[in-house]
C-alpha positions as CSV (number, residue, x, y, z in Angstrom):
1,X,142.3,99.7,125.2
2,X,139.5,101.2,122.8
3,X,140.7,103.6,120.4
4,X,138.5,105.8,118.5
5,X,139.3,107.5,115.6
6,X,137.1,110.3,113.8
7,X,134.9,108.3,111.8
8,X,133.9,105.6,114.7
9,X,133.1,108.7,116.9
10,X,131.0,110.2,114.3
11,X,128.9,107.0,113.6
12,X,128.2,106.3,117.3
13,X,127.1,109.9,117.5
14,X,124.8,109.5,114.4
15,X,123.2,106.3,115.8
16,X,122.4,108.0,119.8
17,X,120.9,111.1,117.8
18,X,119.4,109.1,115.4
19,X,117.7,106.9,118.1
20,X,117.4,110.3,120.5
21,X,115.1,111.3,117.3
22,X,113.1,108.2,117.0
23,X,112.2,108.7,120.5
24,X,111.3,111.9,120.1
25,X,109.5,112.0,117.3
26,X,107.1,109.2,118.0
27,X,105.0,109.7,121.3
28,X,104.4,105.8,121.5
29,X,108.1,104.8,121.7
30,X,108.7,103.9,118.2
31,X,105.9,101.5,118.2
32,X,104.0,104.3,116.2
33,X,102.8,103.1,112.7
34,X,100.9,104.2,109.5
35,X,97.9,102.1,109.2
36,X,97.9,100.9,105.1
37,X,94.1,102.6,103.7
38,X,92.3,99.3,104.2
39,X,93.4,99.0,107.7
40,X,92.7,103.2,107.9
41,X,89.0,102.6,106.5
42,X,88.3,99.8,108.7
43,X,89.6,101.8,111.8
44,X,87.6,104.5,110.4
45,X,84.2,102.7,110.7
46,X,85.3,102.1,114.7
47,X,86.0,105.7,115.4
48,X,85.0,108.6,115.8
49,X,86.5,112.0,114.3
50,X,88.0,114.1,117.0
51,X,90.0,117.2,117.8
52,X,92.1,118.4,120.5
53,X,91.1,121.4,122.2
54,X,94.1,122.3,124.8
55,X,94.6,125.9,125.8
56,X,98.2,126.6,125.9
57,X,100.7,124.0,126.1
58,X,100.9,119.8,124.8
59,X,98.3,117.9,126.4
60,X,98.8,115.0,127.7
61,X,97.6,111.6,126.2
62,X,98.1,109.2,128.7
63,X,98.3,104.9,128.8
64,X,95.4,104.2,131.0
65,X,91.9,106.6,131.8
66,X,93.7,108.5,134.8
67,X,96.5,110.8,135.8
68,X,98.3,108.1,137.4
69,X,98.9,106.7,134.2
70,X,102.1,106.9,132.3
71,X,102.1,109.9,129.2
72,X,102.5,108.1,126.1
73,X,101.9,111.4,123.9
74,X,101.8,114.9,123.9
75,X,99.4,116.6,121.5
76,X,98.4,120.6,120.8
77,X,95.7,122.4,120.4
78,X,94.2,121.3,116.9
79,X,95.0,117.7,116.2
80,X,92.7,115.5,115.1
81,X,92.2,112.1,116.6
82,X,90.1,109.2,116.0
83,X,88.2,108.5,119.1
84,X,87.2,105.2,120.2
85,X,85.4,105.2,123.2
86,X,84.9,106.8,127.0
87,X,85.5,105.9,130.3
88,X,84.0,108.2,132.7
89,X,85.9,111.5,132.2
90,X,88.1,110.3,129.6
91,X,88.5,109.6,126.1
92,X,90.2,106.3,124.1
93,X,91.5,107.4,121.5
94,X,92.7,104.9,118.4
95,X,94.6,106.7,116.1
96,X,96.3,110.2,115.1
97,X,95.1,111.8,111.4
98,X,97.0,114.1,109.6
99,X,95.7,115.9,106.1
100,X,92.1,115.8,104.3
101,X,90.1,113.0,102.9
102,X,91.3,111.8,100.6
103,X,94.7,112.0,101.4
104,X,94.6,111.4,105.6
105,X,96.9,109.5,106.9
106,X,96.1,107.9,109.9
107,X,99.1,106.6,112.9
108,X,97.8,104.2,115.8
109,X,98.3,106.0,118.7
110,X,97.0,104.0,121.5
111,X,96.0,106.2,124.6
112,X,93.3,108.2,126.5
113,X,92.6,111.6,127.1
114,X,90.5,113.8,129.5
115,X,87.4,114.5,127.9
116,X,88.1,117.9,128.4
117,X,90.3,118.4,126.0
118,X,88.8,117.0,123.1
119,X,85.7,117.4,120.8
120,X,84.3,115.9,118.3
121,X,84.7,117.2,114.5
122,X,81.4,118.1,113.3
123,X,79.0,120.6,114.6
124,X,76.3,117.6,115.4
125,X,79.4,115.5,116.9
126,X,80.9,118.3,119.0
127,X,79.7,118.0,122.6
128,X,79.6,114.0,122.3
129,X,82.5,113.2,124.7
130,X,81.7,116.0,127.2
131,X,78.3,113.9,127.7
């Protein structure tokens, strides 16, 4: 028979939230990283700036360039992105920034998005993915 006493419940209730968290906090699953700046810069030079432009509520950022793909991500209104590419009506997007040059920090974040929902940063670079 299993007995528990205080402490042994306490550290198998830290480890389920603490995973709970991970799972939470990273829309990939945990395989989520921050890129090291060489890595960033080169992944720079392959992207494209980007923001997310949801009304409302989290949009979704999905595995594949459909709906019937799995949602990997939720992002808001706001967030900028570096976008790779597009696939008819949707986006592939690289990477998730957070911050200003010089000190952005860039997370792979592997999915795609409807090109409805996103823009590109700068004035001449706005309407590219709507194209």
């Amino acid at each position: 028979m299993l007995i528990f006493t205080q402490s042994k419940a306490f550290f198998i209730a830290a480890v389920v939230a603490s995973f709970s968290f991970s799972l939470y906090s990273f829309p990939v699953f945990g395989k989520q990283q921050s890129l090291n700046p060489k890595k960033a810069e080169a992944l720079k030079k392959q992207t494209q700036c980007s923001f997310i432009t949801g009304e409302g509520g989290a949009v979704k950022i999905r595995k594949g360039p459909g709906n019937q793909y799995r949602v990997v991500a939720k992002l808001k209104r706001g967030d900028g992105v570096r976008a790779l590419s597009r696939q008819g009506n949707w986006v592939k997007i690289a990477a998730r920034f957070s911050g200003n040059p010089p000190n952005e920090t860039l997370t792979i974040l592997d999915g795609w998005v409807s090109n409805q929902f996103i823009n590109g940063c700068s004035e001449d670079q706005f309407d590219t993915w709507r194209k």
